[in-house]
N, C-alpha and C positions, 0 to 999 in steps of 0.2 A: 469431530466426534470421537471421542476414544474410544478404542477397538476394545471389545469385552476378552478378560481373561480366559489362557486358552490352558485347562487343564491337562492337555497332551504336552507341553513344556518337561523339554528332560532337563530339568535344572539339579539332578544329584551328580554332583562334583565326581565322585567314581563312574559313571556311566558317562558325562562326560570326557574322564583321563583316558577311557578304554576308546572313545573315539578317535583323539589322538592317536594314541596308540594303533589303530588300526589302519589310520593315513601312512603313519612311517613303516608298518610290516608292508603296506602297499609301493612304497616309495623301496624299503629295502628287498623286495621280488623282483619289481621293474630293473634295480640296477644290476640283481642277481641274473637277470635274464638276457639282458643286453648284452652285447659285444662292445665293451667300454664307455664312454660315458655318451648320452642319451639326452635330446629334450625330456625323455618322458621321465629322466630321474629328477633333472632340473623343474619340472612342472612339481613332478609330484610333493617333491620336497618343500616346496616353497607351498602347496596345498598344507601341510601338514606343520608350517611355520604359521600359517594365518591361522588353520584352526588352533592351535596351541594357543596365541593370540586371544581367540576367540573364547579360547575357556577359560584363560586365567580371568579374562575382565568376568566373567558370570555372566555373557549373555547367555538370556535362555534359545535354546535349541529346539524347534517342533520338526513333529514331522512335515509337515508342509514346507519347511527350510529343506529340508531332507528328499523330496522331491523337487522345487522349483531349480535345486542343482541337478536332479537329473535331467528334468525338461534341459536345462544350458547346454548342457554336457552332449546330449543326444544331437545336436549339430554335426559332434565327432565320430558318430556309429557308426561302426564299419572302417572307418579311417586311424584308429588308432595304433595299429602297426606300423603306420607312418609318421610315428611320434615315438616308437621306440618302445610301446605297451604293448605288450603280450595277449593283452584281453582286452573287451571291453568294458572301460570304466562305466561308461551312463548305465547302463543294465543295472548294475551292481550298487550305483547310488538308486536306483528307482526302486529296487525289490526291496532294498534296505528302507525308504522311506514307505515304501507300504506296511513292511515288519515294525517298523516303529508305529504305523497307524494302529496295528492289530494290538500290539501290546499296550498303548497310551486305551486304544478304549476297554480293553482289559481291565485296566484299571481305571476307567470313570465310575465314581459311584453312581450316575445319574443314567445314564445312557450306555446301551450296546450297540455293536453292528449285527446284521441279520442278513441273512441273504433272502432276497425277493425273490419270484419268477424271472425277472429281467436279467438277473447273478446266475442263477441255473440255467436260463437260455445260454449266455455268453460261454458259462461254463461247459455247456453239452456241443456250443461250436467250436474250443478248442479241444474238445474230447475226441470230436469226428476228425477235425483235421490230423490228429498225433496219429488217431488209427490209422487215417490211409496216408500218412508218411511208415506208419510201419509197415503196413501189409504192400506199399509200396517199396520197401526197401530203402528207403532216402533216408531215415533218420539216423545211421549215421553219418552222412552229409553234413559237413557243416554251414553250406550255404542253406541247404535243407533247414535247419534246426532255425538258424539265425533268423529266415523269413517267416519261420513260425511265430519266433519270441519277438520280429519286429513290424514284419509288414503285415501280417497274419492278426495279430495282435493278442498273444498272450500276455505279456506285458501290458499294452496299455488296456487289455482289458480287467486285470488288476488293480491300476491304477485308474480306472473307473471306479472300481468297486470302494479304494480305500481313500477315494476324493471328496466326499461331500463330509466325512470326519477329519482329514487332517485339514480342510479350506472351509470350515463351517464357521470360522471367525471373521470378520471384518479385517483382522490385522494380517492374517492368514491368507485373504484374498489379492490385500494390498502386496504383499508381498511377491502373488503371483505375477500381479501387473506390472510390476516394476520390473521382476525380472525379464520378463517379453518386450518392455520396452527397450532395456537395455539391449535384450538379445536383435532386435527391430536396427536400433542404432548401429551395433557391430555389422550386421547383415547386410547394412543397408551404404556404410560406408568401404566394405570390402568390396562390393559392386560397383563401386564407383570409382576406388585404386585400382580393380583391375581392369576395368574398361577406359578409363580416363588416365589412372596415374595419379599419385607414381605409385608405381606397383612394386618400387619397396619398403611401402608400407602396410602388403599385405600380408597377413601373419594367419594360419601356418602358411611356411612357406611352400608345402607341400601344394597347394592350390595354382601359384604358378608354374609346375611341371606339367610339361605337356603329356610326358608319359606315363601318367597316372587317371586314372578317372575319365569322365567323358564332355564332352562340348569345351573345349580347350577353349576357342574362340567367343564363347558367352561368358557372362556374370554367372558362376557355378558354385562357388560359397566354399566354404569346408563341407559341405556336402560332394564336391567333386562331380555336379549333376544339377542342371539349367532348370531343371523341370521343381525336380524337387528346390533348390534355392528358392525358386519364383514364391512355390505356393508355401514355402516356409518365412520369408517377405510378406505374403498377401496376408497371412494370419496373425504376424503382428503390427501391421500396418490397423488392421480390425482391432486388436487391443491397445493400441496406441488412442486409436479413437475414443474407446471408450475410456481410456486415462485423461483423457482432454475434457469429459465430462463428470471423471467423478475428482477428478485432482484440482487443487489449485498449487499455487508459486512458482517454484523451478521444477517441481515433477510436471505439472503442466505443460511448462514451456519444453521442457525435453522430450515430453510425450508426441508435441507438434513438431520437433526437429525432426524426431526418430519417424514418425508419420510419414512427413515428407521425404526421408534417405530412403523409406522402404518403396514408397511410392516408385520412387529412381530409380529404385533397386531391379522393382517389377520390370519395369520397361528394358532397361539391361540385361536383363537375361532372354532378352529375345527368344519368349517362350510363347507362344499364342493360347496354350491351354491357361497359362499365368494371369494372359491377360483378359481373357474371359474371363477367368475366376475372378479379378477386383472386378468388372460391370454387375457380374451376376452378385457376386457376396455382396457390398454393398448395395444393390437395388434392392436384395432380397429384403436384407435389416432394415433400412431405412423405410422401407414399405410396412416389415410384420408391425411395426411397433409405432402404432397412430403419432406418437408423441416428439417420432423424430422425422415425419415424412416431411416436413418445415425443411428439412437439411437438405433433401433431395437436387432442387436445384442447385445449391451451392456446393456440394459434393461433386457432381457434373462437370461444374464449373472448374473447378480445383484439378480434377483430373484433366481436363483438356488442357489447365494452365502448365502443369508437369511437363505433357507432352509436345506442347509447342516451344518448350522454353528448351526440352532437350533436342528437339530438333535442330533448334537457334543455336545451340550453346557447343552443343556434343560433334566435335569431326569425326564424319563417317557415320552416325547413328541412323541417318536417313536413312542411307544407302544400304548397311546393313541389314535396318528394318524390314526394308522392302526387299531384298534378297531371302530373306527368310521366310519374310509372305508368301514368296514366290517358289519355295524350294518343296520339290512334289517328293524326295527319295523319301521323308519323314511317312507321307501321304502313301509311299508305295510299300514301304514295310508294313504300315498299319492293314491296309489292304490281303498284303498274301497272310500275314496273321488274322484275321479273322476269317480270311477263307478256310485259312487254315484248321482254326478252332470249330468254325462247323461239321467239317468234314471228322473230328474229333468225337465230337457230341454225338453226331452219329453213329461212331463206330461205338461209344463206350457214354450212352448215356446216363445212366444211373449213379454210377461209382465214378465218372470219369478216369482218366491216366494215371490217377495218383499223386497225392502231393510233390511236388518241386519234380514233375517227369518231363514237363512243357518242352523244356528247352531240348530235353536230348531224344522225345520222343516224337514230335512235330513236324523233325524236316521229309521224314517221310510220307505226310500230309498235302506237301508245298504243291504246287502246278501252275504252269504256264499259262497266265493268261493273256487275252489275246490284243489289253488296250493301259498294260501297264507291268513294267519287268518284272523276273523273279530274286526276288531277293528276302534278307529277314531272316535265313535259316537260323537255328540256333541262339533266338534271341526268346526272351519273353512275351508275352502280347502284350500290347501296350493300354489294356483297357482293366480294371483291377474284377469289376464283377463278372468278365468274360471268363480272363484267367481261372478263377473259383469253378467258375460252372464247367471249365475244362478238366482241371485235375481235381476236383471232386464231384463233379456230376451233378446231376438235378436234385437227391436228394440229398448232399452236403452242401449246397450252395442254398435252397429252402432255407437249412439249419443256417446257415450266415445269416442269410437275409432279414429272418425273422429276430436273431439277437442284437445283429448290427442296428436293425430298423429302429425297434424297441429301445436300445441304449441312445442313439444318435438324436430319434426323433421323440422320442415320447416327452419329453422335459418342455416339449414345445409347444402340446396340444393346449398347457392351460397358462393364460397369459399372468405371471406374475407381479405383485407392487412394488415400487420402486423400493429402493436402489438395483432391485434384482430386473429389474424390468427391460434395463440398459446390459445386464450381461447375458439376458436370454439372446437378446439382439444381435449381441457379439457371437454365441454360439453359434445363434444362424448363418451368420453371415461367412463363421468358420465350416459349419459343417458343408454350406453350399458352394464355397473354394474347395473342400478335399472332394466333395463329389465330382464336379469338375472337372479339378486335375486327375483323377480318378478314370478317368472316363479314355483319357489320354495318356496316361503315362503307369506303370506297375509300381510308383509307390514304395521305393524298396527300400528308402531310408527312415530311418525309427522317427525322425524329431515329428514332421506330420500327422503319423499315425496317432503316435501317445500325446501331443496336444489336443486331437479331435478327442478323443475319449476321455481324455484325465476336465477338459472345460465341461464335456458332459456331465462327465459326472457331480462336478459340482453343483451345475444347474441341476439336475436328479436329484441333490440332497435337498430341493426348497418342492420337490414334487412328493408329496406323500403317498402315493403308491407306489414311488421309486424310491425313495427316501430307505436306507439300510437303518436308520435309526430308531431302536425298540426302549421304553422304559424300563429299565430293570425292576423286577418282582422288589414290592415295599420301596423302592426308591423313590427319591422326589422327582415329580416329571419335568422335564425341564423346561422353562419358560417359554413362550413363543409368542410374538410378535403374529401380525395377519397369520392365517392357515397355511401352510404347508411352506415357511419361511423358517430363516435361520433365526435363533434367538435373537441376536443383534441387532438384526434388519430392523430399520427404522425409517421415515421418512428419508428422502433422501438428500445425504448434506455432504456438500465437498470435503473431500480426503486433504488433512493439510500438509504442507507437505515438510 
């Protein structure tokens, strides 16, 4: 089915050269910064060769290109000073793909964006959170700031808002999936060099240093963090899925390699919250959506065949597994943190501590209990909506609740027609892995956070009481397929590939 034209296309050759151009000032900082020469000058360079590449042929550029690099890119958040960058590039590709959304519908003659109550919720829960990092004092912190703009989710609550316009095409969506697949396949086979081998082919290499980052001993990704790898696995393992049902030929078949490396992937990072989250996200999806409960057994199926074959196949993974099962210090730190956290709530319920105060104001909370050590001081809590309701209190943690709830779940209340039918499904199945992991781990890398919200959003643009899209006064209203769908949407017919 050919993807309907997407008027957000920057195809003016000057607004293209300026992008160029803005790769190599980015390429010429990086080497201005460094202490001799650099992966990150060698990356960036060779970024700003393909785009060069990319302009001279005339393909056109959306925004939705413009984000699905930052989704890739956000793998590296937080990690790119071990590449020789100064800052973080994803951020800056993803604000920059929302500003291209804002300006493309700028200029539609058809259609504008509008902010709903759902946009002003989001927006008044990161208004609260900046307040009490300020009257907190943390903001200027830069661990502060960063888990504002990525665990917090200013960013991806941005890129909620500018998703259902730069992914409101067919071609635009395709694009998304592709890139999650690929990112599924890299993910999935980096877990598999570094637990299996050979682990000199995993790249960055910063990934095998042991003195960096956490869980040396797991499948930990360029995330540098078992937890977060798992459930950045588990979510494209979920769109891989659904690339198997809307692709045919070699996207297809790639969709089901990359499927199965993530599947691997999960179980190598010997992460238990990981692996709840594929029984739960999958059961969930395969249940909301009458059309795929057919799958259920076989899905089952499939996952046991994973797991018996890596038992079979993988030396040491038994033993591993079941060492991990087994290992209570995980189970004892979560403990003295949430005793912790109560005893918090108590003292400071309303405002709670204050944004990003957890760690250095908590260990004073800690106490010996009488049937498990003390330990955990100075760490985060490991549960994300605990964390909220400790350093912001009852009534900033409401404010989350109520816009996270509304952004995450409301796209779900009304079942939509196919083709869209199979990405609500994927939603689900995403948002019920970050809950999850959520529940388990503080979430502190950006790629998670900004795929829950940015697939939301998309699903939001086919809901029209979330749907940011308004008719321009005298303009023609734009077409539309069933109620509260994307123009495009039609029956639904395999993507070729």
């Amino acid at each position: 089915m050919p993807a309907a034209p997407d008027r957000s296309a920057l195809t003016s050759r000057p607004v293209l050269l300026a992008g160029a151009g803005s790769v190599a000032a980015l390429a010429a900082g990086a080497a201005l910064s460094a202490a001799g020469p650099s992966t990150a000058v060698a990356v960036v360079a060779l970024l700003g060769l393909v785009s060069a590449a990319v302009l001279v042929r005339g393909m056109p550029v959306t925004p939705a290109h413009v984000l699905c690099a930052g989704v890739a890119l956000s793998m590296l958040s937080g990690n790119w000073g071990l590449l020789g960058f100064p800052f973080g590039v994803d951020r800056l590709v993803v604000l920059a793909g929302v500003a291209a959304t804002l300006v493309a519908a700028s200029r539609d003659p058809e259609v504008r964006l509008v902010a709903r109550p759902v946009h002003l919720a989001l927006a008044a829960t990161s208004a609260w959170a900046i307040c009490s990092a300020v009257l907190a004092g943390t903001l200027s912190s830069s661990v502060a700031v960063y888990s504002l703009m990525d665990r917090f989710g200013v960013v991806p609550f941005l890129a909620f808002f500018a998703a259902p316009y730069a992914f409101r095409t067919l071609a635009a969506r395709v694009a998304l999936i592709r890139t999650l697949v690929v990112m599924g396949a890299y993910l999935g086979l980096t877990a598999v060099f570094e637990e299996v081998g050979p682990t000199a082919l995993v790249y960055p290499r910063f990934i095998m240093d042991p003195a960096v980052g956490l869980h040396f001993d797991r499948a930990r990704g360029p995330f540098l963090e078992a937890s977060a790898n798992g459930l950045a696995l588990v979510m494209c393992a979920v769109v891989c899925a659904l690339a198997v049902r809307q692709f045919r030929g070699r996207w297809r078949q790639a969709a089901v390699a990359a499927g199965a490396l993530c599947l691997v992937g999960v179980a190598l990072t010997l992460t238990r919250s990981a692996w709840i989250a594929v029984v739960l996200g999958g059961a969930a999806a395969l249940t909301y959506a009458p059309h795929l409960r057919r799958y259920l057994l076989p899905a089952a199926g499939g996952l046991v065949a994973v797991v018996l074959a890596l038992l079979l196949m993988v030396p040491g993974f038994a033993g591993s597994a079941q060492q991990r099962a087994e290992d209570q210090s995980p189970v004892w730190d979560r403990q003295n943190l949430v005793t912790a956290s109560a005893r918090i709530i108590d003292d400071h319920p309303l405002f709670g501590l204050g944004w990003s105060r957890y760690p250095t104001d908590s260990p004073e909370y800690f106490r010996q209990a009488d049937s498990y050590p003390l330990q955990g001081e100075g760490l985060v809590v490991h549960n994300v909506p605990l964390l909220y309701l400790t350093e912001l209190g009852i009534l900033g943690f409401a404010v989350w609740v109520l816009g996270a709830a509304v952004a995450l779940v409301g796209p779900l209340r009304r079942r939509l027609p196919a083709p869209m039918a199979d990405w609500q499904a994927a939603h689900l199945a995403i948002l019920v892995a970050w809950a999850t992991v959520a529940q388990f781990a503080p979430l502190a890398q950006s790629m998670p956070n900004l795929l829950v919200f940015l697939w939301a959003g998309v699903t939001a643009g086919c809901v029209p009481w979330m749907s940011p899209f308004s008719a321009r006064p005298g303009g023609a209203r734009p077409a539309r397929a069933p109620r509260g769908t994307p123009a495009d949407v039609r029956p639904a017919t395999p993507v070729p590939s």
